[in-house]
C-alpha positions as CSV (number, residue, x, y, z in Angstrom):
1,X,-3.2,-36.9,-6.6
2,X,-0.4,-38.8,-8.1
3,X,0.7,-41.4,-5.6
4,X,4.8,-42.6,-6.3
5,X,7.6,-43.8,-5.0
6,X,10.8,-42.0,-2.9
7,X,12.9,-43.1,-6.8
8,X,10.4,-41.6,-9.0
9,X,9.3,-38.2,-6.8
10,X,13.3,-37.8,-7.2
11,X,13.3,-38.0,-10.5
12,X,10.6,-35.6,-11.0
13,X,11.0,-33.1,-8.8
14,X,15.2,-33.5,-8.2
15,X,14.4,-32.6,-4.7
16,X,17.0,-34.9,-2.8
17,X,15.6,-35.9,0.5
18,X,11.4,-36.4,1.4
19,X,10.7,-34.9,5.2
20,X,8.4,-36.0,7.6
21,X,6.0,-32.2,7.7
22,X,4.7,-33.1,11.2
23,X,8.2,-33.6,13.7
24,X,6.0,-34.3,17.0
25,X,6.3,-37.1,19.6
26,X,2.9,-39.0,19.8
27,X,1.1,-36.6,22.5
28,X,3.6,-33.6,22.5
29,X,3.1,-31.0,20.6
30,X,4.3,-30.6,17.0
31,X,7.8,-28.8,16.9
32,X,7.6,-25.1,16.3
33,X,10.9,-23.6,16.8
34,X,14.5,-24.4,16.4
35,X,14.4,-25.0,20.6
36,X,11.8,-27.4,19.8
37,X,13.4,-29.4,17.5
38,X,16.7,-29.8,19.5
39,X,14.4,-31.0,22.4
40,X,12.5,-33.5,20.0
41,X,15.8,-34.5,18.5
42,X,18.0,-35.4,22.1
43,X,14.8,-37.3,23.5
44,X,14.3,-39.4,20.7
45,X,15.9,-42.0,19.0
46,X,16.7,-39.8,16.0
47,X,20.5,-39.9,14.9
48,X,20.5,-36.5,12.9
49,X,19.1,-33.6,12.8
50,X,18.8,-30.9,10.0
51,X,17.9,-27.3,10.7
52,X,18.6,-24.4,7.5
53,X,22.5,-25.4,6.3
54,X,23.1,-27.3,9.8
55,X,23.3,-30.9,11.0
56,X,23.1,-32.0,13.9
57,X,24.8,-35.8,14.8
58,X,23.1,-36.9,17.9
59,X,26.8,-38.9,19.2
60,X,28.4,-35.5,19.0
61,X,25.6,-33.9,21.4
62,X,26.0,-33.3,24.9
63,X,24.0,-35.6,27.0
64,X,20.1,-34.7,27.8
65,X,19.7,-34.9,31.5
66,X,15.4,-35.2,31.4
67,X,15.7,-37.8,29.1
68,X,13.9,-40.8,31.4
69,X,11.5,-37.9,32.7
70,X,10.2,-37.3,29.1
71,X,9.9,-41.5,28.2
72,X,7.9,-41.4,31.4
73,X,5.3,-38.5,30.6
74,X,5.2,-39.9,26.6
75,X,5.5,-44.2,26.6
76,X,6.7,-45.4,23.0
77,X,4.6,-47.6,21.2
């Protein structure tokens, strides 16, 4: 396996962005389904969001209202 930087996979492969294959929270589950990912992305610190040709700015997003109940069940490191 080759091992590279973000600089020279671009320039090999022209893909534009790298992504993270395993979206979880340490102890949840890993996200399975656009419902999942909205829930991932308004209880974490994540800014954006990026689901088929949408994105998602967190500032734009109605608030989450189980947003201390989840950073109770799931403590940051």
């Amino acid at each position: 396996m080759k091992i590279m930087g973000i600089s020279a996979f671009y320039h090999d492969s022209a893909a534009a962005l790298i992504d993270n294959t395993s979206l979880n929270v340490k102890g949840d589950r890993i996200v399975c389904s656009p419902e999942d990912a909205s829930q991932c992305f308004m209880l974490t610190e994540m800014d954006y969001l990026a689901m088929g040709n949408l994105l998602f700015e967190k500032s734009k997003q109605p608030s989450w209202s189980d947003q201390d109940l989840w950073r109770e069940e799931f403590r940051q490191d």
